[in-house]
N, C-alpha and C positions, 0 to 999 in steps of 0.2 A: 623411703619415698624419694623418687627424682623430682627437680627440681629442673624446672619449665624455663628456659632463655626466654626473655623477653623480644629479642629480636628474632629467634627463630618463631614466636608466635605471631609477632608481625608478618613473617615471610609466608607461614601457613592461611594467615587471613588473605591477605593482599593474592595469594595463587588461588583462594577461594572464590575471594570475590572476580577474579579473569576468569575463572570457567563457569562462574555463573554469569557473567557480562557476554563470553562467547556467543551465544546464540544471536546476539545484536552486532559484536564485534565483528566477527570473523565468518562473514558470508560473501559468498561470492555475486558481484555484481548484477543486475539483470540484465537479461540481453538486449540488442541494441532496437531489438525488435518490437520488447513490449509496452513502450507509451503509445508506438499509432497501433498497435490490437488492440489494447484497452480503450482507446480515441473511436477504433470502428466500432468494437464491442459496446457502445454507449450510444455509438450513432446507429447504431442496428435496432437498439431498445429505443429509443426513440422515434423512429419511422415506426415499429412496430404497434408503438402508441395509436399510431394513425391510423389503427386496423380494428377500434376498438368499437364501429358501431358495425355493425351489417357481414363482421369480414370474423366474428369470436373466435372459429375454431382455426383458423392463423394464426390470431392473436396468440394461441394457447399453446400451438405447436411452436411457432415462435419462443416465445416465452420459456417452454422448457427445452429446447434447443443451447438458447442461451445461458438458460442455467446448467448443462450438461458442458459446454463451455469450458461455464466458472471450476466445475467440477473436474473435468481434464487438464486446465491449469494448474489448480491447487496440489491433486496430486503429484504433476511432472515438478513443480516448487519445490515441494518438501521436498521430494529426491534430490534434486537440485542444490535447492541450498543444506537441507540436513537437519535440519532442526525450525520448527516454524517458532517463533518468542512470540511469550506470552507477554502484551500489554501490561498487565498488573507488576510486573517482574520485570520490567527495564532497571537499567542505570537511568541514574536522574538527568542525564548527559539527552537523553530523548526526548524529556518534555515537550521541549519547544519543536522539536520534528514532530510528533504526534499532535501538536496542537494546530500545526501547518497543515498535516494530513486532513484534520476537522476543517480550515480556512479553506483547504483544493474541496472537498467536497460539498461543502457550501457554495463555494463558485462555482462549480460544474452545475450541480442542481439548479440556483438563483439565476446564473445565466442563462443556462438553455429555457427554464421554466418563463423568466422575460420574452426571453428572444419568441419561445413558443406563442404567447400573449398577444406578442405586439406584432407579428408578421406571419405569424404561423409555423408549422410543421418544417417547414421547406427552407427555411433557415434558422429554427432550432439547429437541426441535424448537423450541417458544419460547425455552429458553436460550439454543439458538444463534442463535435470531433478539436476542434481546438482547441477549448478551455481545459479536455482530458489530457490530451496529450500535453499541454504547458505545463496543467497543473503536476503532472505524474512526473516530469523534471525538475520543476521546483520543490516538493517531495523529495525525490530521491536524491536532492543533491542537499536537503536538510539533514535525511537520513544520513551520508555519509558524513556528515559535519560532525555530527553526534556521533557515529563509532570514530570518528578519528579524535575529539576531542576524550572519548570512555579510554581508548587505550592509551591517551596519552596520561591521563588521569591514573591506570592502576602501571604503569611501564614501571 
C-alpha cells in the first residue's frame, strides 16, 4: 500500500479548490459598453411601463423584445466569458459582492419606483438610467475585489 505525502495532498486540494474558484476567478472583464446597455435596457422597461393602459399590445411586444435582449446577451456572455458560476458554488471571498448585487438592485427598483411616485414616468426613466448604470459599477468593481481577494487566498 503507498503511502499518501501529506504536502502533496495539500497541493492536490489547494489546485482543487483554483479550478473550482475559476469560474469566479478567471473571467474576462465586461465591456466598457455594458453599464449604459443595461442603464438603457431598464430605461426602455420603464417608459414601456407607461404603455400599460390603452397601448397592451406594445406593451407586449415591448416586453418580449426586451426579453429577446436579455436572451441575446446571455448567450454572446457565456461564450464570452466561458463558463456562467453558479451562486451556490462561490468562494466565500463573494459574499459581500453578491450581497452588493441584492443592495444595486434594491436601489435601482426603490429609486425609480419613488422617482415614479413622486414625479412620474418622465423622471423615473433617467433615474433608472443612472442608478443602473452607478449601480452596475459599484458591482463589478465588488466583484473584482472578490476574485482578486479568492486568488490571493488559494495562490
Amino acid at each position: 500500500m503507498e503511502s499518501i505525502d501529506r504536502a502533496e495532498l495539500v497541493r492536490a486540494q489547494r489546485a482543487a479548490e483554483r479550478a473550482e474558484a475559476a469560474p469566479y476567478t478567471d473571467y474576462p472583464p465586461t465591456p466598457w459598453w455594458y453599464p449604459p446597455a443595461m442603464g438603457v435596457w431598464v430605461t426602455a422597461y420603464v417608459l414601456l411601463l407607461t404603455l400599460r393602459e390603452g397601448h397592451g399590445v406594445w406593451l407586449i411586444v415591448g416586453m418580449v423584445g426586451l426579453a429577446a435582449l436579455v436572451g441575446l446577451f446571455l448567450s454572446w456572455y457565456s461564450r464570452h466569458h466561458g463558463a456562467m458560476p453558479n451562486l451556490r458554488r462561490a468562494p466565500r471571498e463573494f459574499r459581500p459582492a453578491f450581497a452588493c448585487y441584492a443592495g444595486v438592485l434594491v436601489g435601482i427598483v426603490g429609486s425609480t419606483a419613488l422617482a415614479w411616485r413622486l414625479v412620474g414616468p418622465v423622471l423615473a426613466a433617467p433615474v433608472a438610467f443612472v442608478t443602473t448604470v452607478a449601480g452596475i459599477v459599484v458591482y463589478e468593481r465588488a466583484y473584482a475585489a472578490a476574485a482578486r481577494r479568492t486568488r490571493e487566498r488559494l495562490a
